[in-house]
NUVEX-430353 format. One record per residue (C-alpha): x, y, z. Coordinates in steps of 0.02 Angstrom, whole numbers, padded with zeros to 5 digits, always signed. Example, Ala and Ser with C-alpha at 12.3 -4.5 7.8 and 13.67 -1.06 7.14 Angstrom:
+00615-00225+00390
+00684-00053+00357
***
This chain:
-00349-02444+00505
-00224-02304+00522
-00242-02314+00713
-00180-02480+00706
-00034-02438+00576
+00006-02294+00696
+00012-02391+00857
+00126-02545+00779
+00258-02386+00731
+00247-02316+00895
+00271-02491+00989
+00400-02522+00876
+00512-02359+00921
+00485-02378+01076
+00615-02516+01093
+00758-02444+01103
+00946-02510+01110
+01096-02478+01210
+01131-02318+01159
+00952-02261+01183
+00913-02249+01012
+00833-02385+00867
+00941-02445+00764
+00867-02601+00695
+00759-02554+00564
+00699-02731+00502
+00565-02716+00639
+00500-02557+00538
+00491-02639+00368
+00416-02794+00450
+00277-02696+00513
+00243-02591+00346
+00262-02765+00257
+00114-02823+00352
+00004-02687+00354
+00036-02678+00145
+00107-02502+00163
+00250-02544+00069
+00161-02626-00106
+00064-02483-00071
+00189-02342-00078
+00273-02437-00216
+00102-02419-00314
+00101-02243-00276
+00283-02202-00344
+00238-02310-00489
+00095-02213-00557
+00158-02067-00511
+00301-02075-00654
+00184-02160-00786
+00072-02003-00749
+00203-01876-00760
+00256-01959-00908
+00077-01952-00990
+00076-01759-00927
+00250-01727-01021
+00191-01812-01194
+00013-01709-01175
+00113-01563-01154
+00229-01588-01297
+00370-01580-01202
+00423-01747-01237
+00441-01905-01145
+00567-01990-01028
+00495-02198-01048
+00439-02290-01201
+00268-02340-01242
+00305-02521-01191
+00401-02462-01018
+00247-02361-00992
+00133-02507-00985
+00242-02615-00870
+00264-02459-00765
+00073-02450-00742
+00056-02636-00721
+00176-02647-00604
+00071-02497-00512
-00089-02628-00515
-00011-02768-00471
+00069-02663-00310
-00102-02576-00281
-00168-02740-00277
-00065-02830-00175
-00063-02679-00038
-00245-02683-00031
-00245-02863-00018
-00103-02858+00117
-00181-02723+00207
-00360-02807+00210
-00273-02969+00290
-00184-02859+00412
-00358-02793+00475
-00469-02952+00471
-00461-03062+00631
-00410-03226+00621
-00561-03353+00608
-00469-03495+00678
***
């Protein structure tokens, strides 16, 4: 899994340009688009601020969302989560064609 992920970076910057260097990056996000890396770090960022948010009200130190911004931000962390793991699972199956 991450062997895979790791060698489609490394092929990747291993094209380089004219001036010896990579400056087309749409080959990058292509690749972590396929792999799901990209739902999945969107999942992560996600839940990470509807859990420091849930840590700040616990605290009493107040809180920075709503309660209805609080449940879209953790939906939007499922759905992400889901469609990563989804993406990611596609990315690793071979093709039964």
């Amino acid at each position: 899994m991450m062997q895979t992920l790791t060698s489609e970076f490394v092929n990747v910057c291993k094209k380089p340009d004219a001036g010896g260097l990579l400056t087309d990056y749409r080959e990058i996000i292509e690749a972590m688009n396929r792999s799901g890396t990209a739902a999945l770090v969107g999942s992560l960022v996600c839940f990470v601020v509807f859990f420091s948010n849930v840590l700040l009200g616990a605290s009493g130190m107040g809180v920075f969302i709503g309660d209805v911004a609080e449940m879209l931000m953790l939906l939007a962390a499922s759905i992400l989560f889901v469609i990563g793991v989804l993406a990611r699972e596609a990315h690793e199956t071979p093709d039964k064609a």
